[in-house]
C-alpha positions as a Markdown table, in Angstrom:
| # | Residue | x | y | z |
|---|---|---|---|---|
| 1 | Unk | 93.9 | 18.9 | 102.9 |
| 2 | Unk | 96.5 | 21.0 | 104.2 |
| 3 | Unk | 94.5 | 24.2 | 103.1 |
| 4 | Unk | 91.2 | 22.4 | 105.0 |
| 5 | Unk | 93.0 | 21.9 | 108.3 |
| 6 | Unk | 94.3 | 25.8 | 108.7 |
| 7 | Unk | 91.2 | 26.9 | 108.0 |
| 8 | Unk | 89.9 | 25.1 | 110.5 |
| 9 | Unk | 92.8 | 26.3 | 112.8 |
| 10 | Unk | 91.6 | 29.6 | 111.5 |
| 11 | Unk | 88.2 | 29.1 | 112.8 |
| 12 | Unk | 88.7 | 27.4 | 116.1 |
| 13 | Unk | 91.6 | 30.2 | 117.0 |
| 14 | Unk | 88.7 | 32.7 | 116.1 |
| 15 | Unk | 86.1 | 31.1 | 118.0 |
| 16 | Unk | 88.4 | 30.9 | 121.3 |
| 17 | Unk | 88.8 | 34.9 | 121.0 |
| 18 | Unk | 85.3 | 35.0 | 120.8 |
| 19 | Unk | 84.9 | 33.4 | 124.1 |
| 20 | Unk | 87.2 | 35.2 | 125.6 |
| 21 | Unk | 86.1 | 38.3 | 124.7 |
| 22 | Unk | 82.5 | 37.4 | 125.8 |
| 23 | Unk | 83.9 | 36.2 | 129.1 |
| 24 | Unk | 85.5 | 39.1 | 130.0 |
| 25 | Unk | 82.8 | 41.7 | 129.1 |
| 26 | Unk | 80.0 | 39.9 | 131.0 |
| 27 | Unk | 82.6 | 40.2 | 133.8 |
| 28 | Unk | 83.3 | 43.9 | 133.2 |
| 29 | Unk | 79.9 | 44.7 | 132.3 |
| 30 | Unk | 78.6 | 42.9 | 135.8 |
| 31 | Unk | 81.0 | 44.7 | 137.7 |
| 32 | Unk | 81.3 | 48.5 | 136.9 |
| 33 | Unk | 77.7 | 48.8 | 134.2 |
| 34 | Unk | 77.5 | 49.3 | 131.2 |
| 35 | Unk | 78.6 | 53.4 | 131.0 |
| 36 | Unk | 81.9 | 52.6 | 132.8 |
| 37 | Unk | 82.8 | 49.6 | 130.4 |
| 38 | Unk | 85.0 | 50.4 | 127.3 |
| 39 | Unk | 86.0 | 47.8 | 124.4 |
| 40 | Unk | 89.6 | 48.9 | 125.5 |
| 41 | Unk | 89.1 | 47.8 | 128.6 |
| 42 | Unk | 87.3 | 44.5 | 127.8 |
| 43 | Unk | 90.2 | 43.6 | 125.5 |
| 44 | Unk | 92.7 | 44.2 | 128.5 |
| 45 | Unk | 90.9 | 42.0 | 130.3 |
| 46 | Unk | 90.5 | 39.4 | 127.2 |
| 47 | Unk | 94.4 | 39.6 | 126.7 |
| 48 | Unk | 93.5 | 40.5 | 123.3 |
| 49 | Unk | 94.2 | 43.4 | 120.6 |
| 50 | Unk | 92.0 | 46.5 | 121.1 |
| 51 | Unk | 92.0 | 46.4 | 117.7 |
| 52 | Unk | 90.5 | 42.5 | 117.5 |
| 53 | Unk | 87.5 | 43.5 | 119.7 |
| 54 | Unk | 86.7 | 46.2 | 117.7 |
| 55 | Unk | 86.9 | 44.6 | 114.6 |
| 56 | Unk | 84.6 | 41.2 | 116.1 |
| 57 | Unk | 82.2 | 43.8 | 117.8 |
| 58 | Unk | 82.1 | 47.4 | 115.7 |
| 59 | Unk | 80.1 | 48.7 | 119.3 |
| 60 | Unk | 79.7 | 48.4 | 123.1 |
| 61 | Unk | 76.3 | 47.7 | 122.4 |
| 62 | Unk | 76.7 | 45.0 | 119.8 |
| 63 | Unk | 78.9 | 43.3 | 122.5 |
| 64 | Unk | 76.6 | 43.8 | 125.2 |
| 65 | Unk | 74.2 | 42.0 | 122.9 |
| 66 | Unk | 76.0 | 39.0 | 122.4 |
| 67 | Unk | 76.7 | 38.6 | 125.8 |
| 68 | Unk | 73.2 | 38.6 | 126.7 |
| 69 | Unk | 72.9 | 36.4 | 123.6 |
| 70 | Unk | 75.1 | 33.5 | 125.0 |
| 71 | Unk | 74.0 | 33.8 | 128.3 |
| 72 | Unk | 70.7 | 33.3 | 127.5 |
| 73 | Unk | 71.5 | 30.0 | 125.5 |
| 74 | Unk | 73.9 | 28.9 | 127.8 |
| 75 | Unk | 76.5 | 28.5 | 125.1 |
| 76 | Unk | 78.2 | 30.1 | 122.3 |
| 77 | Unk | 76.0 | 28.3 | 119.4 |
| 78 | Unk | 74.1 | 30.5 | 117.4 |
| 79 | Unk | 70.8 | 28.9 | 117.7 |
| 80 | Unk | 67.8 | 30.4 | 118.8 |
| 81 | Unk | 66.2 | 29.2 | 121.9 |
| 82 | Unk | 62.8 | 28.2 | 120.4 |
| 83 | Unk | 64.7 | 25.7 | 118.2 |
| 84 | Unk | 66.8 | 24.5 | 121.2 |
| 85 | Unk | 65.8 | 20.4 | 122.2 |
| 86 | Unk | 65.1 | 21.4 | 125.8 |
| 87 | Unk | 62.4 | 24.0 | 124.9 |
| 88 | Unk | 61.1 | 21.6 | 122.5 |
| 89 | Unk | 61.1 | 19.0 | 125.0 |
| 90 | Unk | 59.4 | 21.1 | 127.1 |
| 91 | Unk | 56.5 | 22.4 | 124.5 |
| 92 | Unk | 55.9 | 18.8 | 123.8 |
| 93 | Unk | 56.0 | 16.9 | 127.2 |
| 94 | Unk | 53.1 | 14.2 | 127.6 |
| 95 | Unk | 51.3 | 16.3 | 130.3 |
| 96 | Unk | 50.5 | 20.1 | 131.2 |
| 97 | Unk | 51.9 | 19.0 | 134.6 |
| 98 | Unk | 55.1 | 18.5 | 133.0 |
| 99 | Unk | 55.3 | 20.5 | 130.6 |
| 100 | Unk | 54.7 | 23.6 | 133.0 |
| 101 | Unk | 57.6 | 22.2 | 135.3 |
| 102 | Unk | 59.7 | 21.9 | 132.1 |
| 103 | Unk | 59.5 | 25.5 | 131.4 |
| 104 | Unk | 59.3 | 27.1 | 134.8 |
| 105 | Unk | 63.0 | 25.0 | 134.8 |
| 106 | Unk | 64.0 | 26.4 | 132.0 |
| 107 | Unk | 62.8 | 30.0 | 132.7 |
| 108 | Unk | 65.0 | 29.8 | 136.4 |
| 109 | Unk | 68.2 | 29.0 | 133.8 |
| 110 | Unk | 67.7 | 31.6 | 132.1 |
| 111 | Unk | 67.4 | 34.1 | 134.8 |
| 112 | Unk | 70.3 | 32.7 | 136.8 |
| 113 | Unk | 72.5 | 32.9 | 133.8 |
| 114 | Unk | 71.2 | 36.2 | 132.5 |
| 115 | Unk | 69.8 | 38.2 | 135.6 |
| 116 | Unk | 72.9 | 40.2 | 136.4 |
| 117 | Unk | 73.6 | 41.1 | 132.8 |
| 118 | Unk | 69.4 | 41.6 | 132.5 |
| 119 | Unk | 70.0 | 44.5 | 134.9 |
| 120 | Unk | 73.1 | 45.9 | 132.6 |
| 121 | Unk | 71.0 | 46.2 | 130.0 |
| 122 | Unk | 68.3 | 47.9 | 131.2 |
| 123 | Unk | 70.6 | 50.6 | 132.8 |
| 124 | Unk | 72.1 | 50.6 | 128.8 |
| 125 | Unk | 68.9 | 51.2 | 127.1 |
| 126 | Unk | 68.7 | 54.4 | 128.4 |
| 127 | Unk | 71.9 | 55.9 | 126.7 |
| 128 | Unk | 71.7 | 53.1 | 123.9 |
| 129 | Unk | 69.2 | 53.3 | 121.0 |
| 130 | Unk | 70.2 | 49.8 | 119.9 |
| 131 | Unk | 69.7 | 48.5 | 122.7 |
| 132 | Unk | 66.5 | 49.7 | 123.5 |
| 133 | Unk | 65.3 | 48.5 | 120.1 |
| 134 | Unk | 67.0 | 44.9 | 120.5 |
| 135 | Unk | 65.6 | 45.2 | 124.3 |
| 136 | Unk | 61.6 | 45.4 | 122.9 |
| 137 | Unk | 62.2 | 42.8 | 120.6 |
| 138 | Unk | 63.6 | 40.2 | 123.1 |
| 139 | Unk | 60.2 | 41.2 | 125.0 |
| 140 | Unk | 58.4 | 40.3 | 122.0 |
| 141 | Unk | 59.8 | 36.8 | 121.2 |
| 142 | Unk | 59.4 | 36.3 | 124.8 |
| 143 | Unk | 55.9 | 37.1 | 125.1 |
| 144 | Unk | 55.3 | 34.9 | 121.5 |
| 145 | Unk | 57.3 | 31.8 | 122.8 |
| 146 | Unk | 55.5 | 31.6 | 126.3 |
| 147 | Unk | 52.1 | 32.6 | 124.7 |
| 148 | Unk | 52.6 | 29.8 | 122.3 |
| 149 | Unk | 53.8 | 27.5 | 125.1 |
| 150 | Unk | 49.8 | 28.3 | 126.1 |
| 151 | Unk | 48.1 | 28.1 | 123.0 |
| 152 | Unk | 49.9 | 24.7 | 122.4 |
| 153 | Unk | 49.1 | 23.4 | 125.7 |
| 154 | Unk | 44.9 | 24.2 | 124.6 |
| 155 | Unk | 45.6 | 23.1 | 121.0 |
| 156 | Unk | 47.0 | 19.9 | 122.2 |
| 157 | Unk | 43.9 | 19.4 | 124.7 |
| 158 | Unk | 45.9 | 19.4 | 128.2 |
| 159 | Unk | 44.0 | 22.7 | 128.9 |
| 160 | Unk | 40.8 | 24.5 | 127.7 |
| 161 | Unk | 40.9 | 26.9 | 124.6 |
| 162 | Unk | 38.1 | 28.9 | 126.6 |
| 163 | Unk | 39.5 | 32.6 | 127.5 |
| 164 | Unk | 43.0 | 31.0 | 125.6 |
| 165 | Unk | 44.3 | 34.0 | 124.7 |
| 166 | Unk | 43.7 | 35.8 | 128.2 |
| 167 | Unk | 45.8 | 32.8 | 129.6 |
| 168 | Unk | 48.3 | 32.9 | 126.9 |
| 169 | Unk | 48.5 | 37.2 | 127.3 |
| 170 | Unk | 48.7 | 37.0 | 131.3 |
| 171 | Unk | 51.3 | 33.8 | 131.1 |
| 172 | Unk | 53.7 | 35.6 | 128.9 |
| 173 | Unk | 54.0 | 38.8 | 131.1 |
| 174 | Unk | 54.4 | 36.2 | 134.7 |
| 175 | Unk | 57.5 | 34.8 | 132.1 |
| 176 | Unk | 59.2 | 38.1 | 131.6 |
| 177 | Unk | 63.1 | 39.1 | 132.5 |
| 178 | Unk | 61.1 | 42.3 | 133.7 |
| 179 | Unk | 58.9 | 40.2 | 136.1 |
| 180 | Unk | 61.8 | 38.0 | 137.8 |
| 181 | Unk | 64.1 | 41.4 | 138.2 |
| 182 | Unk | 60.7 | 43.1 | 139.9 |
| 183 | Unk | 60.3 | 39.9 | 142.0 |
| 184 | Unk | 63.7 | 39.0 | 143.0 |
| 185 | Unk | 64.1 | 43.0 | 144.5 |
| 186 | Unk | 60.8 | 43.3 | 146.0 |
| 187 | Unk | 60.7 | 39.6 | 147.8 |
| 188 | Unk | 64.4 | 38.6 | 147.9 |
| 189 | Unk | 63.9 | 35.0 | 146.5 |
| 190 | Unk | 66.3 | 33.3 | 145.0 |
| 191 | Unk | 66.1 | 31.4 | 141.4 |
| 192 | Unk | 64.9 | 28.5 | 143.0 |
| 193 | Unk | 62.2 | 29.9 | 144.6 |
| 194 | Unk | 61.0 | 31.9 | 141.7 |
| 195 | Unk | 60.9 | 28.8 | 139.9 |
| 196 | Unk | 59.0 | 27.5 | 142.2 |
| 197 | Unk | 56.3 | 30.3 | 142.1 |
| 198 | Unk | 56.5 | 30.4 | 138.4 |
| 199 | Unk | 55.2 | 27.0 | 138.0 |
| 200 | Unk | 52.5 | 26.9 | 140.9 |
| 201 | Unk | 51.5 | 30.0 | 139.5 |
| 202 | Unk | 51.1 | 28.9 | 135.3 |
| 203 | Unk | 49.6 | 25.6 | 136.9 |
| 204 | Unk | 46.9 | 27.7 | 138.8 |
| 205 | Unk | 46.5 | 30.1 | 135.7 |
| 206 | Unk | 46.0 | 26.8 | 133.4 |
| 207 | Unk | 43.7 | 25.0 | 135.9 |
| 208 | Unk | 41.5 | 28.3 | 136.0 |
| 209 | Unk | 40.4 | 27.4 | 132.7 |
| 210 | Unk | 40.9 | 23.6 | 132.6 |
């Protein structure tokens, strides 16, 4: 027992660096980019070892990573957001009325948690290789979880399957970081109002081929 309660000393003391150390290099990485951010200075800001940071996170980039990581979930958990109950509950709602509404929702949370750090690392995968690489894959599970958001919805009979995968193609690339960072510097809205346009905009897209 005594050996089972250290450990999980061990674990929660662990997970609190972690948190800290993710705290403080969104902060860092927010305020002066990525370039101008080093480990040494994240750990300053942590109040941890330089040595600790190193050792949790071998590179900037790998940090960067799971800062984008946790901001995107909206906590520290390492589940993936397909597998998360709110986007279930939103791929499964009883209407496509709904279910679009759902997901605009969760789309604004994401980019109000996410858009400043979105920025960092697309200044980052210019200089970073591994970045870059993690960067196109994010696009990809992107543009397979809101394409199957579509197919589901035809699937499921709330919309037609006719020109499905045109809907599904042209719904994913509206749900892109890349399309709320265009929109948010070209128009000024804010999240709200992008969620707004998101979902009257997937709702006109669906009822074009209702």
């Amino acid at each position: 027992m005594p050996g089972d309660v250290n450990r999980d000393l061990r674990a929660a003391r662990r997970a609190d660096t972690e948190v800290r150390i993710v705290e403080a290099a969104t902060e860092l990485f927010v305020e002066r980019g990525y370039v101008a951010t080093t480990l040494a200075d994240v750990a300053k800001r942590a109040g941890v070892g330089a040595r600790t940071v190193y050792v949790r996170f071998a590179t900037k980039a790998a940090l960067l990573q799971r800062c984008l990581d946790v901001a995107i979930a909206g906590d520290h958990h390492r589940v993936a957001v397909p597998d998360r109950d709110w986007f279930q509950q939103a791929m499964n709602a009883p209407t496509a009325q709904e279910r679009i509404a759902r997901m605009a929702g969760i789309s604004r949370q994401l980019m109000d948690r996410t858009g400043s750090l979105l920025q960092v690392a697309q200044q980052a995968e210019a200089v970073e290789p591994e970045i870059a690489e993690r960067a196109q894959a994010a696009r990809a599970m992107t543009h397979q979880a809101i394409g199957g958001f579509f197919r589901k919805l035809a699937a499921d009979g709330l919309m037609s399957d006719e020109n499905v995968d045109w809907v599904a193609e042209t719904g994913a690339v509206l749900g892109q970081a890349e399309t709320y960072l265009l929109l948010t510097r070209t128009t000024g809205w804010s999240v709200e109002e992008y969620e707004s346009w998101l979902a009257e905009t997937w709702t006109r897209l669906v009822g074009t081929h209702s």
